[in-house]
PDB file with one MODEL, atoms N, CA, C and O in Angstrom:
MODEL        1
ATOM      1  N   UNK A   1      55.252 -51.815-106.548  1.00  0.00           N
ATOM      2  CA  UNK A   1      56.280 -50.895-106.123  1.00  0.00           C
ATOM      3  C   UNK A   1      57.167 -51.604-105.100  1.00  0.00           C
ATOM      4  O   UNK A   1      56.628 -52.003-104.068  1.00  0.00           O
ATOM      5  N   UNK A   2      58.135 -51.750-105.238  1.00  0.00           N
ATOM      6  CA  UNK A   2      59.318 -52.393-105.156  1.00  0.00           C
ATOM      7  C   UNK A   2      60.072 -51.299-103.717  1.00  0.00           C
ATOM      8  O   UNK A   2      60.740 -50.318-104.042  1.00  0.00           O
ATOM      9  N   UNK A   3      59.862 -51.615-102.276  1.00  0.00           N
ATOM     10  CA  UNK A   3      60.442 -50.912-101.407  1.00  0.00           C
ATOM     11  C   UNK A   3      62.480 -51.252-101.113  1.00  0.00           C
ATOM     12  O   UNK A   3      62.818 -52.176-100.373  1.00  0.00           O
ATOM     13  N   UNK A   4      63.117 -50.717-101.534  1.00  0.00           N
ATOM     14  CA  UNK A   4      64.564 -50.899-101.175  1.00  0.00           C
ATOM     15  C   UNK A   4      65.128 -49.513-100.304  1.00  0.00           C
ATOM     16  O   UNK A   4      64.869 -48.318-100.158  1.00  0.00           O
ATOM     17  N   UNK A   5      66.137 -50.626 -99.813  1.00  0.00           N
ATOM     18  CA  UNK A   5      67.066 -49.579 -98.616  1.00  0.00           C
ATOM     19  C   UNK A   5      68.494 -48.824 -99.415  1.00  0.00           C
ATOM     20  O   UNK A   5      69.489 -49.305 -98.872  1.00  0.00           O
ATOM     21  N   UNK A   6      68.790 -48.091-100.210  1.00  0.00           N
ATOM     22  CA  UNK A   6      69.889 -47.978 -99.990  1.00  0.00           C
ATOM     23  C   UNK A   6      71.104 -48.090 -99.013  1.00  0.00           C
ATOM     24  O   UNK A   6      71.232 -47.342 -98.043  1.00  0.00           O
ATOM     25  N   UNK A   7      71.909 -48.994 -99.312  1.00  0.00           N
ATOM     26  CA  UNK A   7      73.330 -49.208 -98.120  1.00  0.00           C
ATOM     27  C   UNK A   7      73.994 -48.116 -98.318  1.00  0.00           C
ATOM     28  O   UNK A   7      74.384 -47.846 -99.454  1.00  0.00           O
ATOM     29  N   UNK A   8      74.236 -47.315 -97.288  1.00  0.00           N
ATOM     30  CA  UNK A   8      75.260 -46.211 -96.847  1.00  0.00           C
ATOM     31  C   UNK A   8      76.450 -46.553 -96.099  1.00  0.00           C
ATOM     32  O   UNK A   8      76.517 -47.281 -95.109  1.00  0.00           O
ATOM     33  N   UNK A   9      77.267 -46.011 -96.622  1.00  0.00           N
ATOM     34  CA  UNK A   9      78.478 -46.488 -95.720  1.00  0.00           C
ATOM     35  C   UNK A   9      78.169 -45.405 -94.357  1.00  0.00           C
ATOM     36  O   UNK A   9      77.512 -44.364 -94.330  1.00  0.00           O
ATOM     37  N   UNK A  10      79.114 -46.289 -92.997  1.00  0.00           N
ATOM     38  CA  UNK A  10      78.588 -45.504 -91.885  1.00  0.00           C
ATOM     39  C   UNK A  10      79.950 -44.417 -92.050  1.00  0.00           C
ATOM     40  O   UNK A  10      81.027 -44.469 -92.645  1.00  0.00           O
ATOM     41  N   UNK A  11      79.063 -43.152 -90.936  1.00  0.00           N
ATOM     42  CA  UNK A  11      79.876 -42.079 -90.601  1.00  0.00           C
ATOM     43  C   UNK A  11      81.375 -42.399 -90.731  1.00  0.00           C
ATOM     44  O   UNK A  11      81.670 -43.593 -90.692  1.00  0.00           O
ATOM     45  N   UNK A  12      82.554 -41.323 -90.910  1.00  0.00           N
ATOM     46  CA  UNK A  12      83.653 -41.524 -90.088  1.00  0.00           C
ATOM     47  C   UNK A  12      83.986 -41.592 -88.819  1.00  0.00           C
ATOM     48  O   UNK A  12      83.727 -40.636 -88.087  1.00  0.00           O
ATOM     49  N   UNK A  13      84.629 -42.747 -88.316  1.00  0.00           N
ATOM     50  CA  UNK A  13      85.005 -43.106 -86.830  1.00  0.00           C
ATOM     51  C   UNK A  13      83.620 -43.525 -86.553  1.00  0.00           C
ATOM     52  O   UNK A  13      83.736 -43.483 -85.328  1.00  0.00           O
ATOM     53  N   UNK A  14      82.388 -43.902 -86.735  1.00  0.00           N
ATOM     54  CA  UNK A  14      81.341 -44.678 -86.196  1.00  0.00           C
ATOM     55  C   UNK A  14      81.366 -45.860 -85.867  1.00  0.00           C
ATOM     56  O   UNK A  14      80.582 -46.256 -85.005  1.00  0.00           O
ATOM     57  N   UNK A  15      82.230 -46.678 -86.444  1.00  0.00           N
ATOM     58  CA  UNK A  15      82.685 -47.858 -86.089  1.00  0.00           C
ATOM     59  C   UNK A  15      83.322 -47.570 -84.977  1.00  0.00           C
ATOM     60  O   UNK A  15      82.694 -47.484 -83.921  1.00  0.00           O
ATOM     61  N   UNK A  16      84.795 -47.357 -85.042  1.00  0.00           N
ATOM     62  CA  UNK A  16      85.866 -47.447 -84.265  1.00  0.00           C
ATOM     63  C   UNK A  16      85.220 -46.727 -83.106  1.00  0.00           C
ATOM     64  O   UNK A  16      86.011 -46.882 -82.176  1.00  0.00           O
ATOM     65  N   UNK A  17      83.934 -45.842 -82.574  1.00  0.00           N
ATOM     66  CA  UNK A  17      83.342 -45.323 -81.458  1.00  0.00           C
ATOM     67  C   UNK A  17      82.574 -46.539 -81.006  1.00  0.00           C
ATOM     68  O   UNK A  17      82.380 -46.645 -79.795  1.00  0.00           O
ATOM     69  N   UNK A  18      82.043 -47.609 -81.936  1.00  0.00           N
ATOM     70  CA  UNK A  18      81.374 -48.305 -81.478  1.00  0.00           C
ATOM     71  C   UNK A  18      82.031 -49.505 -80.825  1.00  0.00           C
ATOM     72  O   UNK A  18      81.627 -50.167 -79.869  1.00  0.00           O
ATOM     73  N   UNK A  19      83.045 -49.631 -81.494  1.00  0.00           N
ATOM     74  CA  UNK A  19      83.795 -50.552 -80.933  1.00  0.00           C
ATOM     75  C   UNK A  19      84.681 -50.112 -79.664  1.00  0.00           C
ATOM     76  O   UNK A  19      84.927 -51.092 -78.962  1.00  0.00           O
ATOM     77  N   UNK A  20      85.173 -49.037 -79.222  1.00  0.00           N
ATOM     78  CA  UNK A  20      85.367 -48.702 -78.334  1.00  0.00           C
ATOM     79  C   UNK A  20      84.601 -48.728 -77.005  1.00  0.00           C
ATOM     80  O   UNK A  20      84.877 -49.220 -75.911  1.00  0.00           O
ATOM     81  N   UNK A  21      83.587 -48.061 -77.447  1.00  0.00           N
ATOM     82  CA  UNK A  21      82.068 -48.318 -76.628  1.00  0.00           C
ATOM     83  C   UNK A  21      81.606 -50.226 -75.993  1.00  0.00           C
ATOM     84  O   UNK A  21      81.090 -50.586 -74.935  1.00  0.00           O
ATOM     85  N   UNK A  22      81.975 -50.857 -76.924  1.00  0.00           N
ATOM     86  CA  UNK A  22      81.430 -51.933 -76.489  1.00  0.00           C
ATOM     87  C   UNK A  22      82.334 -52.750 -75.995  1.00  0.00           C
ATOM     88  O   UNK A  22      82.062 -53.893 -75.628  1.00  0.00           O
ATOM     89  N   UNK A  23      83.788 -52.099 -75.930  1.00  0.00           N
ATOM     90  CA  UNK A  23      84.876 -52.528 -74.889  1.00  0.00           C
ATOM     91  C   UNK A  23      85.288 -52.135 -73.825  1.00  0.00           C
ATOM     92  O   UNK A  23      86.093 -52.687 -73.074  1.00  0.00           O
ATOM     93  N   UNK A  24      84.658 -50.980 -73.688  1.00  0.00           N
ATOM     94  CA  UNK A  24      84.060 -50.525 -72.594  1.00  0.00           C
ATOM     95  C   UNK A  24      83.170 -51.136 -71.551  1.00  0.00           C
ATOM     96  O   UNK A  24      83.404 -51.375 -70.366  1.00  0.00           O
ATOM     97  N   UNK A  25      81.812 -51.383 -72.460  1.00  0.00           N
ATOM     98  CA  UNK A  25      81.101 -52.032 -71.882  1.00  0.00           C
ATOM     99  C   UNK A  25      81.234 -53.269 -71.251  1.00  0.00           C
ATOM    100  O   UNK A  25      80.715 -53.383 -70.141  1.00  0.00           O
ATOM    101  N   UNK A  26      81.959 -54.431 -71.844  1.00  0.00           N
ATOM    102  CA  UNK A  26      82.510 -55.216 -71.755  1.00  0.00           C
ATOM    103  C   UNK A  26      83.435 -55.019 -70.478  1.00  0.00           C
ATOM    104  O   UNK A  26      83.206 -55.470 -69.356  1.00  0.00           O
ATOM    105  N   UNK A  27      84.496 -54.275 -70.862  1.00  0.00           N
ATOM    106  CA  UNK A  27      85.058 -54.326 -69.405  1.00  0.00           C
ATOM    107  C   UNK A  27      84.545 -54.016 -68.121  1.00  0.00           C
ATOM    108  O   UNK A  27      84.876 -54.503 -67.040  1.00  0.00           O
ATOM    109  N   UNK A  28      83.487 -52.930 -68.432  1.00  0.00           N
ATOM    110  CA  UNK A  28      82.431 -53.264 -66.912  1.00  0.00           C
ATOM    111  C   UNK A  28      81.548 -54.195 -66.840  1.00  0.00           C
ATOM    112  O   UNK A  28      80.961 -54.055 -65.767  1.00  0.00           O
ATOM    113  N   UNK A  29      81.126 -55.109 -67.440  1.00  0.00           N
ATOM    114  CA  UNK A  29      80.702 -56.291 -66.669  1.00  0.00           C
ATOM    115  C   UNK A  29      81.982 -56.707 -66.180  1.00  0.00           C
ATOM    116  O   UNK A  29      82.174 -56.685 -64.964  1.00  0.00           O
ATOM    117  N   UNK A  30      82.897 -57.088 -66.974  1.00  0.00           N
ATOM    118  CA  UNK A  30      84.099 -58.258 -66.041  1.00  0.00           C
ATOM    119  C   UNK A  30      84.118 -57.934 -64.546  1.00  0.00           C
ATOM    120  O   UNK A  30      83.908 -58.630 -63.552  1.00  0.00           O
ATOM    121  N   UNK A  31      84.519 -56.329 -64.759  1.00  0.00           N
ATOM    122  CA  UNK A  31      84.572 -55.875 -63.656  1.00  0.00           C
ATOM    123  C   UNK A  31      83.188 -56.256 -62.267  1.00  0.00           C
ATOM    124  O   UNK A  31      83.249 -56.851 -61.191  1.00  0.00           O
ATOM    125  N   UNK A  32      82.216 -55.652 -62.910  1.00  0.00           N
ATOM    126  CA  UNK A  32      81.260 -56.268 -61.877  1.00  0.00           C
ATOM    127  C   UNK A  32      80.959 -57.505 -61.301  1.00  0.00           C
ATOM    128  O   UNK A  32      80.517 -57.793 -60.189  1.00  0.00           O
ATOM    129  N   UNK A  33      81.457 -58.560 -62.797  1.00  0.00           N
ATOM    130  CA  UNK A  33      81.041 -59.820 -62.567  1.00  0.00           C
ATOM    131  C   UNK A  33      82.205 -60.821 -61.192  1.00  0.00           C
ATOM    132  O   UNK A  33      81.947 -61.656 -60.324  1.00  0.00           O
ATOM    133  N   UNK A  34      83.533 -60.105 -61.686  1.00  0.00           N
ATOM    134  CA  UNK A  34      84.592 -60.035 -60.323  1.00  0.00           C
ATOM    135  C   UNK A  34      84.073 -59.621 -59.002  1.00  0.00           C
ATOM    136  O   UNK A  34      83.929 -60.454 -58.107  1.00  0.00           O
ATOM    137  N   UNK A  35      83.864 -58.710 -58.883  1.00  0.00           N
ATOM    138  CA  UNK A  35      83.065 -57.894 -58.278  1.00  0.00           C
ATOM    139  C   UNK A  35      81.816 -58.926 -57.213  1.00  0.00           C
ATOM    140  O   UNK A  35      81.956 -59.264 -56.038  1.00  0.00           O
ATOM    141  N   UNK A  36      81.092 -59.104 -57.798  1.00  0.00           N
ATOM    142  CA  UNK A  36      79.821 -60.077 -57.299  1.00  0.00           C
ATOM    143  C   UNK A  36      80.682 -61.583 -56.941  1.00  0.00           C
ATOM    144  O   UNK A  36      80.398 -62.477 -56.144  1.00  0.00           O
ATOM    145  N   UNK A  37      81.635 -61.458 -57.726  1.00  0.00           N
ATOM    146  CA  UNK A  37      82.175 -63.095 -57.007  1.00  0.00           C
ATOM    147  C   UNK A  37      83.063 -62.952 -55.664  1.00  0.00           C
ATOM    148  O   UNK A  37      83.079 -63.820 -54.791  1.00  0.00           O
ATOM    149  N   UNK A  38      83.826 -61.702 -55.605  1.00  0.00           N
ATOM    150  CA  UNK A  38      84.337 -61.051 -54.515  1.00  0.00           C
ATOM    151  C   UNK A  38      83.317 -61.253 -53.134  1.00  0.00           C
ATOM    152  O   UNK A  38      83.222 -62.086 -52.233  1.00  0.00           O
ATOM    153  N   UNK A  39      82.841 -60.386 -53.399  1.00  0.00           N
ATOM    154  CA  UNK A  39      81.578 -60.468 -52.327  1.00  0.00           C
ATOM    155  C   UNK A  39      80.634 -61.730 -51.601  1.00  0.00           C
ATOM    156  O   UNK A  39      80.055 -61.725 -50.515  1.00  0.00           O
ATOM    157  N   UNK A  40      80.741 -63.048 -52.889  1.00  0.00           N
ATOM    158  CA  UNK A  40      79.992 -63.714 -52.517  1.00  0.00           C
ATOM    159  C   UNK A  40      81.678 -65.050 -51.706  1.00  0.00           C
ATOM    160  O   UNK A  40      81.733 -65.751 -50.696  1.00  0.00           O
ATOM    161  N   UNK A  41      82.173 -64.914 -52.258  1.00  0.00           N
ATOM    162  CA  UNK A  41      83.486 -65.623 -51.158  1.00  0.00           C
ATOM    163  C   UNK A  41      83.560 -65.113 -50.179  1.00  0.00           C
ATOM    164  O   UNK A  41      83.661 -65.888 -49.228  1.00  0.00           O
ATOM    165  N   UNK A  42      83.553 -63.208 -49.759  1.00  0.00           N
ATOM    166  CA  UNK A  42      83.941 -62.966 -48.673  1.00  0.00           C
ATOM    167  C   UNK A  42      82.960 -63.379 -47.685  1.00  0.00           C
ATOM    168  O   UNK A  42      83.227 -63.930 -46.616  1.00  0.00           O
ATOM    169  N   UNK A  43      81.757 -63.061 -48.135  1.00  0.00           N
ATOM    170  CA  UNK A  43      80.302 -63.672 -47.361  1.00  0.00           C
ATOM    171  C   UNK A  43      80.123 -64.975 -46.659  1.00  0.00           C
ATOM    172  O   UNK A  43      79.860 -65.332 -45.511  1.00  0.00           O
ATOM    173  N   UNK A  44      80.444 -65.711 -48.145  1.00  0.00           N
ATOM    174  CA  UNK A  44      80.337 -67.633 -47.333  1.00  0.00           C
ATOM    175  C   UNK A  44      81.629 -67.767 -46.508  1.00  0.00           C
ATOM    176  O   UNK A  44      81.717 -68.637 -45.641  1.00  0.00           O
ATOM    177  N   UNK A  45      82.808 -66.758 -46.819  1.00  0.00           N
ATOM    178  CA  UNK A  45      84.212 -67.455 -45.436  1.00  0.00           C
ATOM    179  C   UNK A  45      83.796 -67.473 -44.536  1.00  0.00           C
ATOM    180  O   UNK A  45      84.013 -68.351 -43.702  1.00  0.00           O
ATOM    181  N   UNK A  46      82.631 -65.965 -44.302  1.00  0.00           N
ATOM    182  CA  UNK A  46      82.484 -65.656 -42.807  1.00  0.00           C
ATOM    183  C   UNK A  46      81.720 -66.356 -41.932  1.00  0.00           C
ATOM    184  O   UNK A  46      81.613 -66.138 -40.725  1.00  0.00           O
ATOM    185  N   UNK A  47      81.004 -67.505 -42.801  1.00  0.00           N
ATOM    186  CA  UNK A  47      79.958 -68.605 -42.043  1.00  0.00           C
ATOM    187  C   UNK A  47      80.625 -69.342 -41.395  1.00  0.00           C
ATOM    188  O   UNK A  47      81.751 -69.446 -41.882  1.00  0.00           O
ATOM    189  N   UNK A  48      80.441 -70.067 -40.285  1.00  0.00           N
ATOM    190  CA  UNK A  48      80.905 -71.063 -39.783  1.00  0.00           C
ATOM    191  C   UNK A  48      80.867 -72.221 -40.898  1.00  0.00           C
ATOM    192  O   UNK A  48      80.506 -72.160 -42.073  1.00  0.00           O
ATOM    193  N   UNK A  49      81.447 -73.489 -40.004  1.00  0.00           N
ATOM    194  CA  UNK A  49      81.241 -75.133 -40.715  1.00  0.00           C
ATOM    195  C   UNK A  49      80.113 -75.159 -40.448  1.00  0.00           C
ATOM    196  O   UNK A  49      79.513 -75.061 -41.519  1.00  0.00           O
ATOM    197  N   UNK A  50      79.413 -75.235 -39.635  1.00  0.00           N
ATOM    198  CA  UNK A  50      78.309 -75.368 -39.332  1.00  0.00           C
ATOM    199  C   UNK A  50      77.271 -74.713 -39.986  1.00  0.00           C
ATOM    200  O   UNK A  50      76.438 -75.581 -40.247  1.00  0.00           O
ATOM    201  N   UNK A  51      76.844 -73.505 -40.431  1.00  0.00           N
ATOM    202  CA  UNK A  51      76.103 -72.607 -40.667  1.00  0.00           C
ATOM    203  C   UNK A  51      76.527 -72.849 -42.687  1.00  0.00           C
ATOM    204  O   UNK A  51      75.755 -72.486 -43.575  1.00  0.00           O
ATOM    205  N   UNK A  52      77.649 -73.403 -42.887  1.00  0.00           N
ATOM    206  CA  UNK A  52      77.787 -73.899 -43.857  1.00  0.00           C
ATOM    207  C   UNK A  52      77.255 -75.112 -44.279  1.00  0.00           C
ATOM    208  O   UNK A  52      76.823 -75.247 -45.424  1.00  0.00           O
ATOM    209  N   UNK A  53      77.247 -76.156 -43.317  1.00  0.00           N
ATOM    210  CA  UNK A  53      76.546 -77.632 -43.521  1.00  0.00           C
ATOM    211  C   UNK A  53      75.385 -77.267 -43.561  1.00  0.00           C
ATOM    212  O   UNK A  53      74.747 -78.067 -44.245  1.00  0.00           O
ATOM    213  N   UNK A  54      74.530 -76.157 -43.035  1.00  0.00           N
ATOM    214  CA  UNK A  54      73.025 -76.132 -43.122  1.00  0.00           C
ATOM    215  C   UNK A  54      72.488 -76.160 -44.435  1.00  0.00           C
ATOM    216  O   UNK A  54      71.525 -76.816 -44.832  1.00  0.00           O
ATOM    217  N   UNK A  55      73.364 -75.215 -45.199  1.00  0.00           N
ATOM    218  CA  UNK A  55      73.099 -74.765 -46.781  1.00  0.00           C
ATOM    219  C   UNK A  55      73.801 -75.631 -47.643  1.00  0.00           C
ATOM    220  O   UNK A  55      74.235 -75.378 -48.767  1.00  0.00           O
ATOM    221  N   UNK A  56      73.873 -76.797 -46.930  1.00  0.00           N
ATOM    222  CA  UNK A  56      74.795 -77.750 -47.849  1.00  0.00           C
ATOM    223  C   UNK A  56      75.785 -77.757 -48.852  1.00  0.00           C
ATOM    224  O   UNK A  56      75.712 -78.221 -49.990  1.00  0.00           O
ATOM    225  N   UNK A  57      77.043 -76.989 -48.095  1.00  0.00           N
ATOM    226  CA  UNK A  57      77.754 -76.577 -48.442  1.00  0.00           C
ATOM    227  C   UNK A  57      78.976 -77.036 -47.661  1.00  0.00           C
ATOM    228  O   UNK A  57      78.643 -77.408 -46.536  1.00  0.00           O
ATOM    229  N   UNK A  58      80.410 -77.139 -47.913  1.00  0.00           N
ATOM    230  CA  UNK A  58      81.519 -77.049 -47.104  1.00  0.00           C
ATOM    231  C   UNK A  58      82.782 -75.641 -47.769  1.00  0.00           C
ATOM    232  O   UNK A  58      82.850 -74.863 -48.720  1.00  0.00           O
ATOM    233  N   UNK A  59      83.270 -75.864 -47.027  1.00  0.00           N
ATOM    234  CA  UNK A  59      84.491 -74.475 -47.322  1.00  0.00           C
ATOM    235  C   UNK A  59      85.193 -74.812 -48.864  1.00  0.00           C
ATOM    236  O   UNK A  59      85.870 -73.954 -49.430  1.00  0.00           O
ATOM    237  N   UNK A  60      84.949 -76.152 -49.461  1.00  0.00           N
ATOM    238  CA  UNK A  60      85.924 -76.086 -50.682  1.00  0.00           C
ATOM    239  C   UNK A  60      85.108 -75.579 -52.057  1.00  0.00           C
ATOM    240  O   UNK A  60      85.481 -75.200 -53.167  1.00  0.00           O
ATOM    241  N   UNK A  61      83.695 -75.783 -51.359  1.00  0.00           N
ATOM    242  CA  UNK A  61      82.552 -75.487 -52.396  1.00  0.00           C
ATOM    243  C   UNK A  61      82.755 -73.811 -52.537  1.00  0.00           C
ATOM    244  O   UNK A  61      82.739 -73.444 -53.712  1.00  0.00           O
ATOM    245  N   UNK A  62      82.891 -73.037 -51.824  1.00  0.00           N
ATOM    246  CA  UNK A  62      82.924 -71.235 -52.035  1.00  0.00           C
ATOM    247  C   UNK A  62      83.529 -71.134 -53.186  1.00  0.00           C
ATOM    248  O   UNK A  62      82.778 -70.596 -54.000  1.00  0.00           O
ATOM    249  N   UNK A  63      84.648 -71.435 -53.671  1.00  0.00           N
ATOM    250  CA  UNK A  63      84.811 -71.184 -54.667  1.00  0.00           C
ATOM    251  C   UNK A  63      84.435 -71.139 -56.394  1.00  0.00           C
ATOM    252  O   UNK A  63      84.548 -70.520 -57.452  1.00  0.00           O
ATOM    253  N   UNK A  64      83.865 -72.418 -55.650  1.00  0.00           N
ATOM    254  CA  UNK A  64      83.453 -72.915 -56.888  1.00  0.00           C
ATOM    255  C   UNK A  64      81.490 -72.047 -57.257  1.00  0.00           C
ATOM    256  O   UNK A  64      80.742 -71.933 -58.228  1.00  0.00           O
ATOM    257  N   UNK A  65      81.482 -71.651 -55.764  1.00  0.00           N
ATOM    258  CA  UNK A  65      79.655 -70.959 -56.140  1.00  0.00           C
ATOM    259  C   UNK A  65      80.260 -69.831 -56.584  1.00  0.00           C
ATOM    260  O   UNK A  65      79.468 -69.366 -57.404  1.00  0.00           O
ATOM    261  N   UNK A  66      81.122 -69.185 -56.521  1.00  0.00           N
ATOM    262  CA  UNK A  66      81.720 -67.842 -56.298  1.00  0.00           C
ATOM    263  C   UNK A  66      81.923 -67.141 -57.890  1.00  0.00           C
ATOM    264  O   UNK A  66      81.963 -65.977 -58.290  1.00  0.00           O
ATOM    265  N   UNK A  67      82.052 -68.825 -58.731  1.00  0.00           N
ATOM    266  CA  UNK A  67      82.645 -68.470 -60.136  1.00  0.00           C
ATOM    267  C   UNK A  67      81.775 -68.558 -61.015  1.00  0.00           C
ATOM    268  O   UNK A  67      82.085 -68.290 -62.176  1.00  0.00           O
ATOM    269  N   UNK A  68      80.069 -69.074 -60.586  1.00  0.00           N
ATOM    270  CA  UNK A  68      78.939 -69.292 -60.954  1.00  0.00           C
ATOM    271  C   UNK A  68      78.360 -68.007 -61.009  1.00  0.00           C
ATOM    272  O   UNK A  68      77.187 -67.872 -61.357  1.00  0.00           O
TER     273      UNK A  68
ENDMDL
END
């Protein structure tokens, strides 16, 4: 006995909800992921040079951890 799936086509608009949905989704990560890089520049400006050399770091590096 031979188990098969019949293929159904999906609902109307099930797609186009899903795809909406997952551009959605999509745009809230960007958003967050901005978000978390925001925060982590404003954080390391506020260190000194010093308190920056500890973590082996200098001021041109923030950016570049920021986009990581």
């Amino acid at each position: 006995m031979a188990a098969t799936e019949p293929t159904r086509a999906a609902p109307f608009g099930a797609i186009s909800t899903f795809r909406v949905s997952r551009m959605l989704e999509d745009s809230l990560a960007a958003l967050a992921g901005w978000n978390d890089a925001r925060i982590t520049r404003k954080s390391l400006g506020r260190l000194s040079d010093r308190e920056l050399d500890d973590i082996g770091l200098c001021r041109g590096d923030i950016d570049l951890i920021a986009r990581r």
